[in-house]
MARPA-400214 format. One record per residue (C-alpha): x, z, y; residue number from 1; residue in one letter; chain. Coordinates in nm, 3 decimals. Layout:
node xx:X | zz:Z | yy:Y | nr:NUM | rest:A | kette:A $
...
This chain:
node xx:9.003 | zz:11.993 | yy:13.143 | nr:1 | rest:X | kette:A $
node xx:8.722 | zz:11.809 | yy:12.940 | nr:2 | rest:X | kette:A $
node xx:8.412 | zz:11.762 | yy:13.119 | nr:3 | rest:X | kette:A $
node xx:8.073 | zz:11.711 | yy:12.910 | nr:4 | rest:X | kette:A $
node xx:7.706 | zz:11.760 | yy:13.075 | nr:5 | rest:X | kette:A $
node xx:7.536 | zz:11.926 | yy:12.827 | nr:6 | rest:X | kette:A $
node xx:7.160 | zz:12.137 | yy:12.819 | nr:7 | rest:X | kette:A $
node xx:7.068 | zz:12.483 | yy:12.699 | nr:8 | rest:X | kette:A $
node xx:7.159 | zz:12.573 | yy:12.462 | nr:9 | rest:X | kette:A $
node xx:7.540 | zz:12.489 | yy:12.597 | nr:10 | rest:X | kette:A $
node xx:7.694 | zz:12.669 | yy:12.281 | nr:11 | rest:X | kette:A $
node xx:7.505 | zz:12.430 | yy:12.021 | nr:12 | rest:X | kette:A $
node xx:7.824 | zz:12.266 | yy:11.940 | nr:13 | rest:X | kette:A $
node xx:8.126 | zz:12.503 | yy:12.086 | nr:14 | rest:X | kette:A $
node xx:8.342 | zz:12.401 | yy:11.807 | nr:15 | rest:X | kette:A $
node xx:8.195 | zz:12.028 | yy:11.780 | nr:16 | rest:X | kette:A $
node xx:8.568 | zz:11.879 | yy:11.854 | nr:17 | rest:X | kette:A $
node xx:8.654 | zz:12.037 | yy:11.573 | nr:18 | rest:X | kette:A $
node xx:8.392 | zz:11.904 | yy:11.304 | nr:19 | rest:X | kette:A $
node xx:8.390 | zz:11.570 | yy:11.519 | nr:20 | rest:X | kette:A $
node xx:8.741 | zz:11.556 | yy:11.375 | nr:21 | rest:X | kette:A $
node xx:8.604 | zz:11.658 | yy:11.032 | nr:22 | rest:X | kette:A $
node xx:8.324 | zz:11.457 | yy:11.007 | nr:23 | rest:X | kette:A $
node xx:8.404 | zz:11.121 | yy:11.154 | nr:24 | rest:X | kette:A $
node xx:8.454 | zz:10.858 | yy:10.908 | nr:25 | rest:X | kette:A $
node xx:8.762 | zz:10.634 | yy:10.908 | nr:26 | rest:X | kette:A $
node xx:8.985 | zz:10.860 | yy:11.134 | nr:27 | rest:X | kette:A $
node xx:9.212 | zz:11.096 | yy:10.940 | nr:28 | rest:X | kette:A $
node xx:9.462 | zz:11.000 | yy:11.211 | nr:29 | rest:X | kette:A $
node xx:9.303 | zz:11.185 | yy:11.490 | nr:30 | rest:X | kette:A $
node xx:9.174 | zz:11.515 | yy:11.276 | nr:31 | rest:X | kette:A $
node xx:9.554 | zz:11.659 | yy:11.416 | nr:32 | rest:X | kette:A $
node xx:9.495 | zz:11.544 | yy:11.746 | nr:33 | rest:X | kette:A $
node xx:9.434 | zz:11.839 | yy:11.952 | nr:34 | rest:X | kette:A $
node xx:9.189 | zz:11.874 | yy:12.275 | nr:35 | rest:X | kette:A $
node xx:9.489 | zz:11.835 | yy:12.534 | nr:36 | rest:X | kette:A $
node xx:9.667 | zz:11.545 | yy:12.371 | nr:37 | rest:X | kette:A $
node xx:9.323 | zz:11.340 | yy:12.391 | nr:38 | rest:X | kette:A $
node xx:9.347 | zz:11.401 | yy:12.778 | nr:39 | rest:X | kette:A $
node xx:9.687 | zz:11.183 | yy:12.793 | nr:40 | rest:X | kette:A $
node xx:9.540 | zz:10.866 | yy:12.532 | nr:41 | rest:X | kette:A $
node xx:9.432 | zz:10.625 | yy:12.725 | nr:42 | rest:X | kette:A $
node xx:9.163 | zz:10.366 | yy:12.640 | nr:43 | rest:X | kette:A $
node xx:9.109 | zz:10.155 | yy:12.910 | nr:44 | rest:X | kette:A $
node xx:9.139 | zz:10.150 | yy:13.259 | nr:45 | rest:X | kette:A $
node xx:8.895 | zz:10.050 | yy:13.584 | nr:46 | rest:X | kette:A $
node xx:8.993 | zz:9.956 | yy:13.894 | nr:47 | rest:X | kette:A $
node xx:9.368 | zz:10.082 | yy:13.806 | nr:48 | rest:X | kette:A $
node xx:9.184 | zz:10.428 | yy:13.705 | nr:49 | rest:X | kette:A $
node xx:9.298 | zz:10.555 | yy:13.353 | nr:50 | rest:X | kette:A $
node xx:8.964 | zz:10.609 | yy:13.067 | nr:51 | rest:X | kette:A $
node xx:9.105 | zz:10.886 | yy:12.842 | nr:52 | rest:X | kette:A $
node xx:9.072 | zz:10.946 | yy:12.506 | nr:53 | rest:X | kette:A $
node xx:8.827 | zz:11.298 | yy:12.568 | nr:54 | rest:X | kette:A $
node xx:8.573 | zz:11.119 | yy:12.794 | nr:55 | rest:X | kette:A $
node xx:8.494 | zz:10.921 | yy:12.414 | nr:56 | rest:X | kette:A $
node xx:8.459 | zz:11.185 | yy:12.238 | nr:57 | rest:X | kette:A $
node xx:8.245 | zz:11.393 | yy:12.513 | nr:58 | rest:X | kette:A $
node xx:7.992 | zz:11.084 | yy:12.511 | nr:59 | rest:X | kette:A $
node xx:8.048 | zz:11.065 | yy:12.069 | nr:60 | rest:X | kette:A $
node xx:7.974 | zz:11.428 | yy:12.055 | nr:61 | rest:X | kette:A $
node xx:7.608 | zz:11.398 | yy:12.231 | nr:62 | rest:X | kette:A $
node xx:7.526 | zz:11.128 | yy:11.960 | nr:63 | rest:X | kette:A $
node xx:7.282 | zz:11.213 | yy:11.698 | nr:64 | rest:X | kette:A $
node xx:7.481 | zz:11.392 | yy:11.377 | nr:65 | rest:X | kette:A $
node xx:7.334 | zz:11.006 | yy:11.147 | nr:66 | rest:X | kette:A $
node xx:7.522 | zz:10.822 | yy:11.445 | nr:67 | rest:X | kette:A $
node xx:7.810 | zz:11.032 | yy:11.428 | nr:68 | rest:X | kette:A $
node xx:7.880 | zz:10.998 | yy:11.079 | nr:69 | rest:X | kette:A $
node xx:7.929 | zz:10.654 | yy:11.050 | nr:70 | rest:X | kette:A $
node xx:8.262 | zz:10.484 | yy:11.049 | nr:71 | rest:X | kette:A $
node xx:8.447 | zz:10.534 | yy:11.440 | nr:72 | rest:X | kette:A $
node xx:8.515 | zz:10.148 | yy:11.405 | nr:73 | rest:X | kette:A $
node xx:8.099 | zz:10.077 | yy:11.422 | nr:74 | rest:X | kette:A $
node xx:8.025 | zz:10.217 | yy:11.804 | nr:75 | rest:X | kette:A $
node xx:8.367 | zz:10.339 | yy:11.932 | nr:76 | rest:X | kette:A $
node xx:8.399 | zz:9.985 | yy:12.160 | nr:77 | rest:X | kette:A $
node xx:8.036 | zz:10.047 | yy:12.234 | nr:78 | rest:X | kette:A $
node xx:8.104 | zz:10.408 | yy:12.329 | nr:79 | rest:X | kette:A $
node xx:8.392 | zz:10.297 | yy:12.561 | nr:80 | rest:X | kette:A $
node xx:8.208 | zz:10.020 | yy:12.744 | nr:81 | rest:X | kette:A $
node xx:7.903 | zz:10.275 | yy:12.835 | nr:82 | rest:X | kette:A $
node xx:8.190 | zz:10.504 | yy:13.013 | nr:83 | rest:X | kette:A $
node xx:8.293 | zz:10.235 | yy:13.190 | nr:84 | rest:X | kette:A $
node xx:7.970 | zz:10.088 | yy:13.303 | nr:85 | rest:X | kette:A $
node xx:7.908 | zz:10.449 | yy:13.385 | nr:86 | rest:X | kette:A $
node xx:8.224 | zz:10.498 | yy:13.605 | nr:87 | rest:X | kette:A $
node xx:8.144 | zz:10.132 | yy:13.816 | nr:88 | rest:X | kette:A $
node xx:7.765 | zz:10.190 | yy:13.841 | nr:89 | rest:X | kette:A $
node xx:7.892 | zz:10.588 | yy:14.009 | nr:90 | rest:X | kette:A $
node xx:8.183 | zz:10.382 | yy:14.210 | nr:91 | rest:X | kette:A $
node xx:7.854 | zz:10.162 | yy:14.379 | nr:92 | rest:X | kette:A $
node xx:7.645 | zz:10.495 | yy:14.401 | nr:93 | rest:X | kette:A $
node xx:7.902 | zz:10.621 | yy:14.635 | nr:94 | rest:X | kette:A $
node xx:7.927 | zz:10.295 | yy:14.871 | nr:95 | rest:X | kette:A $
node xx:7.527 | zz:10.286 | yy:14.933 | nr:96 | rest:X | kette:A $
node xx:7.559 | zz:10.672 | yy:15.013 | nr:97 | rest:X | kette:A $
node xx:7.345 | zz:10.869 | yy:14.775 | nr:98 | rest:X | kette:A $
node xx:7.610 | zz:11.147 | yy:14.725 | nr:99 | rest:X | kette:A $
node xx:7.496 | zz:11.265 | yy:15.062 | nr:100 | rest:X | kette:A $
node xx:7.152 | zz:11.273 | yy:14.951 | nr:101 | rest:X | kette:A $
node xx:7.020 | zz:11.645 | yy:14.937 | nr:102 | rest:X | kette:A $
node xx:6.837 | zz:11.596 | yy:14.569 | nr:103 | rest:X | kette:A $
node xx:7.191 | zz:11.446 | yy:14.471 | nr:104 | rest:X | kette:A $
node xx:7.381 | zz:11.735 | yy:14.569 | nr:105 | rest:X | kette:A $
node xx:7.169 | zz:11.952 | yy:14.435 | nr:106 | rest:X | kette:A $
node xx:7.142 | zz:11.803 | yy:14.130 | nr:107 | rest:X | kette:A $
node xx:7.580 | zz:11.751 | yy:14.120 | nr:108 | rest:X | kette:A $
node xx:7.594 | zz:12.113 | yy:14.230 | nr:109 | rest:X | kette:A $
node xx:7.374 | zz:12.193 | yy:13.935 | nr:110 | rest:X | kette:A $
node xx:7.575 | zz:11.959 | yy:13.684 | nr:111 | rest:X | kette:A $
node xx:7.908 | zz:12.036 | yy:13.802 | nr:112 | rest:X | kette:A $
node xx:7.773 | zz:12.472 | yy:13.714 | nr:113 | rest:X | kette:A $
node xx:7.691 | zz:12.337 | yy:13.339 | nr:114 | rest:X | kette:A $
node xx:8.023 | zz:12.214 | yy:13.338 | nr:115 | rest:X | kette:A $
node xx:8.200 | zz:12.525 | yy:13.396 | nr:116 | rest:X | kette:A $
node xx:7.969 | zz:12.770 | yy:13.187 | nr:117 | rest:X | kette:A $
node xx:8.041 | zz:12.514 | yy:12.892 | nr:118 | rest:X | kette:A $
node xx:8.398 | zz:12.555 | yy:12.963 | nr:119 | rest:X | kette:A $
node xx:8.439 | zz:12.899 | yy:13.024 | nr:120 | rest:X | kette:A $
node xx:8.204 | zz:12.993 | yy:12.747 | nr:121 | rest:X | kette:A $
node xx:8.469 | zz:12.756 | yy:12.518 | nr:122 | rest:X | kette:A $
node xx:8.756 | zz:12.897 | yy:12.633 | nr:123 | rest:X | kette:A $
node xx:8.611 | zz:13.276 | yy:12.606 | nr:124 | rest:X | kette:A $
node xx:8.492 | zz:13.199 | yy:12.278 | nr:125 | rest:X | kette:A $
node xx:8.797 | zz:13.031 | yy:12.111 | nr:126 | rest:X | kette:A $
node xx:8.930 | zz:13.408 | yy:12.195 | nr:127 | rest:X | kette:A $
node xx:8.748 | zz:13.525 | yy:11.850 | nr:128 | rest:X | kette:A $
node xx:8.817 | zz:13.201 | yy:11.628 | nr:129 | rest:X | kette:A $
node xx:9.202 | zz:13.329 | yy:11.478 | nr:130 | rest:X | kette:A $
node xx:9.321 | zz:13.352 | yy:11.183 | nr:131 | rest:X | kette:A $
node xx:9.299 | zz:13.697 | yy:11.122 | nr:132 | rest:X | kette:A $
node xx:8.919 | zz:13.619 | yy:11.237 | nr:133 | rest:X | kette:A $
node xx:8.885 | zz:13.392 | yy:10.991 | nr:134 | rest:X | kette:A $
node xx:9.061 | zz:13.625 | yy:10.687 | nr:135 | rest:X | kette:A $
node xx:8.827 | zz:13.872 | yy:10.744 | nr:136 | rest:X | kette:A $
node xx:8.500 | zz:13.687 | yy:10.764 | nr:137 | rest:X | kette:A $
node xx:8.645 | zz:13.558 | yy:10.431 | nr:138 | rest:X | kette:A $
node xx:8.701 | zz:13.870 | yy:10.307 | nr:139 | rest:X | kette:A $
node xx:8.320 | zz:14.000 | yy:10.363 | nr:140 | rest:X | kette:A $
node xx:8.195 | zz:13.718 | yy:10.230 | nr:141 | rest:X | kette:A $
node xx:8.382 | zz:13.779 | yy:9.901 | nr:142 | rest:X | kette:A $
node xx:8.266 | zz:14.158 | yy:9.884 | nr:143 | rest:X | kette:A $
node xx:7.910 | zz:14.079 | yy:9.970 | nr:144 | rest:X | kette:A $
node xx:7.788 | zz:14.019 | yy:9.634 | nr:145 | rest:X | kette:A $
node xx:7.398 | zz:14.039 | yy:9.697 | nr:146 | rest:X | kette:A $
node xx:7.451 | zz:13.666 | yy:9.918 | nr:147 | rest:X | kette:A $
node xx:7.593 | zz:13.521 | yy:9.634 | nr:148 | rest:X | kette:A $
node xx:7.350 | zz:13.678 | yy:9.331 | nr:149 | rest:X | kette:A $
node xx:7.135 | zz:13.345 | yy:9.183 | nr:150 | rest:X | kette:A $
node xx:6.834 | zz:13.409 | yy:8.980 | nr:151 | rest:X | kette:A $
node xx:6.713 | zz:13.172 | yy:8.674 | nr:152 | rest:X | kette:A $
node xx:6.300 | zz:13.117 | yy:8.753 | nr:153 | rest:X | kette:A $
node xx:6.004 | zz:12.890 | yy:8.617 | nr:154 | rest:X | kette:A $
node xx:5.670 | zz:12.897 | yy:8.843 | nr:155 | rest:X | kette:A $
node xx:5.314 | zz:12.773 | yy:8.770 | nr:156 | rest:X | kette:A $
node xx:5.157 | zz:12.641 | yy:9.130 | nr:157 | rest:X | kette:A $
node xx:4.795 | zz:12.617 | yy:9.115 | nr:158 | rest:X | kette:A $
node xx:4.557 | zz:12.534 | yy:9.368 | nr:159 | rest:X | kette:A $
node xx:4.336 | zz:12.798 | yy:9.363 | nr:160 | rest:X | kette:A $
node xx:4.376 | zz:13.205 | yy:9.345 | nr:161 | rest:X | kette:A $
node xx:4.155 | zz:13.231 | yy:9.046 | nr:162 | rest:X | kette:A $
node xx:4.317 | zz:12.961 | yy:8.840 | nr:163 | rest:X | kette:A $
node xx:4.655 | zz:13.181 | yy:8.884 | nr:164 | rest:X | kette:A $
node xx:4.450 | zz:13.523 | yy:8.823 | nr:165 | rest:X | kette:A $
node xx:4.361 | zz:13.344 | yy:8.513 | nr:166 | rest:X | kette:A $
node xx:4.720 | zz:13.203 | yy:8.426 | nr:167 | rest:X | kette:A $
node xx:4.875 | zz:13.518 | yy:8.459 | nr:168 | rest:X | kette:A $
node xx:4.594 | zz:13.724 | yy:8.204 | nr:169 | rest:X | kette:A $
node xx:4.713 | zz:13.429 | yy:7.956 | nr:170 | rest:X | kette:A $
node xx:5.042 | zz:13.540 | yy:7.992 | nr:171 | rest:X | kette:A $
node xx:4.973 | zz:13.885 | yy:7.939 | nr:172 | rest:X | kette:A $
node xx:4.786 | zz:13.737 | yy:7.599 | nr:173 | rest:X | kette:A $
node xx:5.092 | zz:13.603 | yy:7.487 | nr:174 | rest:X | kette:A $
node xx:5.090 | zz:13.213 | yy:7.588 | nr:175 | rest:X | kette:A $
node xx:5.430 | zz:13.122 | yy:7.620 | nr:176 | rest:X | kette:A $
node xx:5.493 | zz:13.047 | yy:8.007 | nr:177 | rest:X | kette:A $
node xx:5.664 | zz:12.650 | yy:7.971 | nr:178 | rest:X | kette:A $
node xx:5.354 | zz:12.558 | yy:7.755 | nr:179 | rest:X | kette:A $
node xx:5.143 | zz:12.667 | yy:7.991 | nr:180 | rest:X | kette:A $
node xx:5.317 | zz:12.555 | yy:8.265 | nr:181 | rest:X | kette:A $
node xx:5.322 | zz:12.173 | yy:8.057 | nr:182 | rest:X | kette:A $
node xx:4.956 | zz:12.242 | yy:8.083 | nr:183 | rest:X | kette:A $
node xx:4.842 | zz:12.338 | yy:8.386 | nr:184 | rest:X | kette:A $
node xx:5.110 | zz:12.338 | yy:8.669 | nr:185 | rest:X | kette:A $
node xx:5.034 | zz:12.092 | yy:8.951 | nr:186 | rest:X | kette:A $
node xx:5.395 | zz:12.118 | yy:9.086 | nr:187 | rest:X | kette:A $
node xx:5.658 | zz:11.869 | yy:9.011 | nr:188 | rest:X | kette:A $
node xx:5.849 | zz:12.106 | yy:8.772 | nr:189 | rest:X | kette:A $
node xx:5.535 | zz:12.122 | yy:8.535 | nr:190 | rest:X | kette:A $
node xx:5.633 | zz:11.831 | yy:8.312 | nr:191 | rest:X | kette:A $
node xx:5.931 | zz:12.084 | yy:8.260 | nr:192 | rest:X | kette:A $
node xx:5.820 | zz:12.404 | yy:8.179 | nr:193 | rest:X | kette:A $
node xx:5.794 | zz:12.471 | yy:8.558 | nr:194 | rest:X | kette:A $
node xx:6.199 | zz:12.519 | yy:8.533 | nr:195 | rest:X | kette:A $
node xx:6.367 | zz:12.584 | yy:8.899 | nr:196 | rest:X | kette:A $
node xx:6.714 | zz:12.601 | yy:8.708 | nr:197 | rest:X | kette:A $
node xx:6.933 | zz:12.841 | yy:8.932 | nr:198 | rest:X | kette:A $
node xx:6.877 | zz:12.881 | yy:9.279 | nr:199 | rest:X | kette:A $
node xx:7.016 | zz:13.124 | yy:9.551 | nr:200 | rest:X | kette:A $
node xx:6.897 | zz:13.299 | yy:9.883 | nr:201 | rest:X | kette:A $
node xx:6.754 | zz:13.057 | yy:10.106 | nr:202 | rest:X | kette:A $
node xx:6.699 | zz:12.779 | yy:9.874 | nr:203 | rest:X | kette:A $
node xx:6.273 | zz:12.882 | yy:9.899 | nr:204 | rest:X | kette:A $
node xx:6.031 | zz:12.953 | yy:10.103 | nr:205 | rest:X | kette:A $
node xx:6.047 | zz:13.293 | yy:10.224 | nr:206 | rest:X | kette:A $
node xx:5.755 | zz:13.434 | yy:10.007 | nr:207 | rest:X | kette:A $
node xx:5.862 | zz:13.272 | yy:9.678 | nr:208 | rest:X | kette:A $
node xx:6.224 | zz:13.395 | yy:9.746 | nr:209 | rest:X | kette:A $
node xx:6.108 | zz:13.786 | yy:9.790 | nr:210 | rest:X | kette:A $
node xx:5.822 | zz:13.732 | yy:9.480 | nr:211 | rest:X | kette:A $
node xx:6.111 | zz:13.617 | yy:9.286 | nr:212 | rest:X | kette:A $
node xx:6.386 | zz:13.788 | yy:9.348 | nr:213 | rest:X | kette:A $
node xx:6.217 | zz:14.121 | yy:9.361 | nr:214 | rest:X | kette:A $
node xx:6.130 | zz:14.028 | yy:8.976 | nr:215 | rest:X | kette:A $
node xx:6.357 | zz:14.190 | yy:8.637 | nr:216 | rest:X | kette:A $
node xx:6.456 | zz:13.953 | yy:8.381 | nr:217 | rest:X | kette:A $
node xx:6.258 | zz:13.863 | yy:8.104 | nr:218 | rest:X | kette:A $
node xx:5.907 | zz:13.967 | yy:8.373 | nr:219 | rest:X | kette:A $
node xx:5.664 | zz:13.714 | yy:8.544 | nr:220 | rest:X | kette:A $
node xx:5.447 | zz:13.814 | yy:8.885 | nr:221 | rest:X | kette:A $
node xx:5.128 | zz:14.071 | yy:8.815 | nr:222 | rest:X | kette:A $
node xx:4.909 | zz:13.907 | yy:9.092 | nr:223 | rest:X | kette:A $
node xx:4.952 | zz:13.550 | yy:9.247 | nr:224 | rest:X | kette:A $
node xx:5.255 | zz:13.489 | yy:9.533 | nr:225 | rest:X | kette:A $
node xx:5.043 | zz:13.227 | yy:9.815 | nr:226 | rest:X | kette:A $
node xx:5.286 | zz:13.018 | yy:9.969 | nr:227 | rest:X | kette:A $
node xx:5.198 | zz:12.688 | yy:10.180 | nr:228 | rest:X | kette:A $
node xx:5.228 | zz:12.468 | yy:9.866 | nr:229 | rest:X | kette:A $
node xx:4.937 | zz:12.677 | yy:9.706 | nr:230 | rest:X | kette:A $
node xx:4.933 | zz:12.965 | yy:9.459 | nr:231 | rest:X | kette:A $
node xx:5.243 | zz:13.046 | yy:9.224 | nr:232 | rest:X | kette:A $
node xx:5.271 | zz:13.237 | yy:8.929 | nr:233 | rest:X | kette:A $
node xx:5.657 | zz:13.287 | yy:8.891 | nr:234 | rest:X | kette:A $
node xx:5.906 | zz:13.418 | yy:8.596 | nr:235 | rest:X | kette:A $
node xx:6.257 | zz:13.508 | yy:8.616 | nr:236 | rest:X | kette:A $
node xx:6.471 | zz:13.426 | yy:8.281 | nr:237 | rest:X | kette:A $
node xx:6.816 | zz:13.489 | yy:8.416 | nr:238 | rest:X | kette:A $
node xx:7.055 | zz:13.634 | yy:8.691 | nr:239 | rest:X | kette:A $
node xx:7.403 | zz:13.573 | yy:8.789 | nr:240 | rest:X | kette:A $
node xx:7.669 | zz:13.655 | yy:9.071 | nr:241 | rest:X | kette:A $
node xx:7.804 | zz:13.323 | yy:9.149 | nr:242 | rest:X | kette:A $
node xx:8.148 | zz:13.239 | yy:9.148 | nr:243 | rest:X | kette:A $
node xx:8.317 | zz:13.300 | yy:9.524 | nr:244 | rest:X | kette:A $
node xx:8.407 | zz:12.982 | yy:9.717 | nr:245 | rest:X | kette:A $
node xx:8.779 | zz:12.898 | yy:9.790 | nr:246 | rest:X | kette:A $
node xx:8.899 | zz:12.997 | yy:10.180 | nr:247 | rest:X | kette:A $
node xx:8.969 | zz:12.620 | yy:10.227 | nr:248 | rest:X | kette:A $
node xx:8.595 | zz:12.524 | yy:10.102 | nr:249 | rest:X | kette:A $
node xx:8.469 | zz:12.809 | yy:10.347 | nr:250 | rest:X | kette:A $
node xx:8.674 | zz:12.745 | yy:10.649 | nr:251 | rest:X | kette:A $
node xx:8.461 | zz:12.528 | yy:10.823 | nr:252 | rest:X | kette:A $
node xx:8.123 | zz:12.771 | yy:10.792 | nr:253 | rest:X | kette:A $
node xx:8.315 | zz:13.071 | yy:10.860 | nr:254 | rest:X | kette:A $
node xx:8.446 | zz:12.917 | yy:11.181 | nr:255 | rest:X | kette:A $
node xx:8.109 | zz:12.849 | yy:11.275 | nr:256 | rest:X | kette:A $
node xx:7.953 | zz:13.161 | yy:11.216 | nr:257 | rest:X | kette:A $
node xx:8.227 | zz:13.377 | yy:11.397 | nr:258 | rest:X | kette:A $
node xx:8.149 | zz:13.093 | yy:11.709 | nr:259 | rest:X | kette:A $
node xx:7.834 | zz:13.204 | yy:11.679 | nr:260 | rest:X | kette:A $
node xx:7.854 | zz:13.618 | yy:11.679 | nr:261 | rest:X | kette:A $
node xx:8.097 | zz:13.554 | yy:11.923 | nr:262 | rest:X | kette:A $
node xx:7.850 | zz:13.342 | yy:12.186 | nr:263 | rest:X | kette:A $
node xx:7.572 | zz:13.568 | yy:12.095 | nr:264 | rest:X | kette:A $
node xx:7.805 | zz:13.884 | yy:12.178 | nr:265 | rest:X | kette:A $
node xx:7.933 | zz:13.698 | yy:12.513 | nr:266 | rest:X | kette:A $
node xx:7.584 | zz:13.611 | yy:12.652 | nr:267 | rest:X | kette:A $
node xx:7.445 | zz:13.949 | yy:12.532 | nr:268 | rest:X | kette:A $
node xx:7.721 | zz:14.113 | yy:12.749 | nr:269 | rest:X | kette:A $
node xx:7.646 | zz:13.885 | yy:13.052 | nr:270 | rest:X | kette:A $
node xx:7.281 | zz:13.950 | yy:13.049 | nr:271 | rest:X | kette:A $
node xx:7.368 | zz:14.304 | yy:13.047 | nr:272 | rest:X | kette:A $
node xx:7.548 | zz:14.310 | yy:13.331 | nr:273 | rest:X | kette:A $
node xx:7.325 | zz:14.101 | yy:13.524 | nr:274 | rest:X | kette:A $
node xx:7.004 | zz:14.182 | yy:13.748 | nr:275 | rest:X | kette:A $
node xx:6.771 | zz:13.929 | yy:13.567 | nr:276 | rest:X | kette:A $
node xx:6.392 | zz:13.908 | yy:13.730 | nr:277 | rest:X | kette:A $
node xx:6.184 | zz:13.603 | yy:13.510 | nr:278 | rest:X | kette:A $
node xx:5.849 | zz:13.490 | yy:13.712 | nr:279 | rest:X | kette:A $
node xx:5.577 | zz:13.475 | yy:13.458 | nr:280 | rest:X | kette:A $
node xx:5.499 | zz:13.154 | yy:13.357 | nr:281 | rest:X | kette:A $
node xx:5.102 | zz:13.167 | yy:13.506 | nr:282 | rest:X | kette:A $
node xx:5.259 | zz:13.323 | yy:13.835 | nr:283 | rest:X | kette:A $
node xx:5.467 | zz:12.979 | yy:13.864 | nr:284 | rest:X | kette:A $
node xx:5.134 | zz:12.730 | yy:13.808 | nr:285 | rest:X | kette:A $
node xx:4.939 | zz:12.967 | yy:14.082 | nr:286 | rest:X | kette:A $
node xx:5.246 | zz:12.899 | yy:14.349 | nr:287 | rest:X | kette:A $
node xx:5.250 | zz:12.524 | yy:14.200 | nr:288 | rest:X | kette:A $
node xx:4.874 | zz:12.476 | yy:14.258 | nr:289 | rest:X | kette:A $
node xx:4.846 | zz:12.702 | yy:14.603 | nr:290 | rest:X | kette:A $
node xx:5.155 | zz:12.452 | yy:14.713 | nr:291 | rest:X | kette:A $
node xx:5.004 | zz:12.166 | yy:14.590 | nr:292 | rest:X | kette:A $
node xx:4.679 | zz:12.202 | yy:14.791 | nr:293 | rest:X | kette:A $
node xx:4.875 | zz:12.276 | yy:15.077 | nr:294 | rest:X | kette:A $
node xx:5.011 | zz:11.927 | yy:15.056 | nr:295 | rest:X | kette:A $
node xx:4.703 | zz:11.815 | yy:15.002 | nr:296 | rest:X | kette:A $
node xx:4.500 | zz:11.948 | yy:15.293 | nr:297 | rest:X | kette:A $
């Protein structure tokens, strides 16, 4: 069984063996090494106690994604020599008799519980990740059109509301939008016409994305769309359906998103079932402070 401490929330990374294998540089070799073979590699050895393989990539996979992404060869000694300085520094814990400290059980107890949620949750959610899983999140993603529909725009971003009342009557007069665009625009895109080229669902800010999307070909926006970058005055030229990504290209994100419905669904189902009673966070700093003053007094 792998082992790996981790905080809320556990899930962040369910399938992160799985992209660790993907995304590691320099280590095609291990991408069809499964979770239980990396429990019998060993990679050094303490006291006559065996290092294996998982413990690595437990301590790899709480690295920082920049970290993780450079070549294995750069920290993968480094990574080794921090579980054993781990293992000897725990080996002298126990001779000067901390685990029998309360806070140290406690705090095991409460480690050793993070543990197995991570692992059940794993195990409960590699249920839903199948290939048939897969096939049909592929298959919706095909059908659903609408995710995949790009739109052609140009924008004018102004700094004021009245500038962009004003742009827009000169568009209605006829200017042609790129000129004035060339003229006016304080974006980056001004030199060019205020061109955006293509762009899908998600690629903008929230507001821009409705303003724009929301717009027929050919049309610009009748009254000024404020976004945190200022005012925009926006025109749509084209729209498309873009092409459907291979299976193989989509894999990876469909895996992901099915480990996510499926956590979400899981911990949805738990709560459910639970009795759940959450003290209110000013309740808490009144018992804090009452306790407090106790000490105090």
């Amino acid at each position: 069984m792998r082992h790996k401490l981790i905080d809320t929330p556990i899930m962040k990374n369910l399938t992160a063996l799985v992209i660790f294998f993907l995304t590691i540089n320099g280590v095609n070799f291990i991408k069809s090494v499964d979770a239980q073979t990396n429990e019998t590699i060993i990679v050094a050895t303490v006291d006559g106690h065996d290092i294996k393989l998982n413990e690595i990539i437990d301590l790899i996979e709480q690295l920082p994604p920049d970290y993780q992404n450079q070549p294995l060869a750069n920290y993968f000694d480094q990574m080794v020599d921090e579980v054993i300085n781990t293992k000897l520094a725990a080996k002298a814990g126990e001779k000067s008799n901390l685990s029998d400290d309360p806070v140290i059980i406690e705090a095991m107890r409460i480690a050793a519980q993070k543990v197995l949620a991570e692992n059940w949750l794993r195990a409960e959610v590699a249920k839903s990740v199948t290939p048939e899983a897969i096939e049909n999140a592929y298959n919706t993603y095909v059908a659903d059109v609408a995710s995949r529909e790009e739109i052609k725009a140009s924008h004018i971003l102004l700094a004021d509301e009245q500038a962009a009342i004003s742009a827009i009557q000169k568009l209605r007069n006829g200017r042609d939008f790129a000129e004035l665009a060339r003229e006016i625009s304080t974006g980056p895109s001004g030199p060019n016409g205020g061109d955006l080229g293509y762009f899908g669902r998600g690629a903008m800010v929230p507001v821009f994305e409705m303003a724009a999307f929301n717009l027929e070909v050919g049309s610009f926006t009748t009254s000024p769309v404020q976004s945190q970058f200022g005012w925009h005055v926006v025109k749509v030229f084209d729209k498309r359906i873009s092409e459907a990504r291979s299976k193989e290209e989509m894999s990876q994100k469909l895996m992901q998103n099915i480990t996510k419905i499926s956590f979400a669904r899981i911990i949805e189902t738990l709560r459910a079932d639970a009795k759940i009673k959450k003290i209110p966070l000013t309740d808490i700093q009144s018992e804090w402070q009452k306790n407090h003053e106790n000490l105090v007094q």
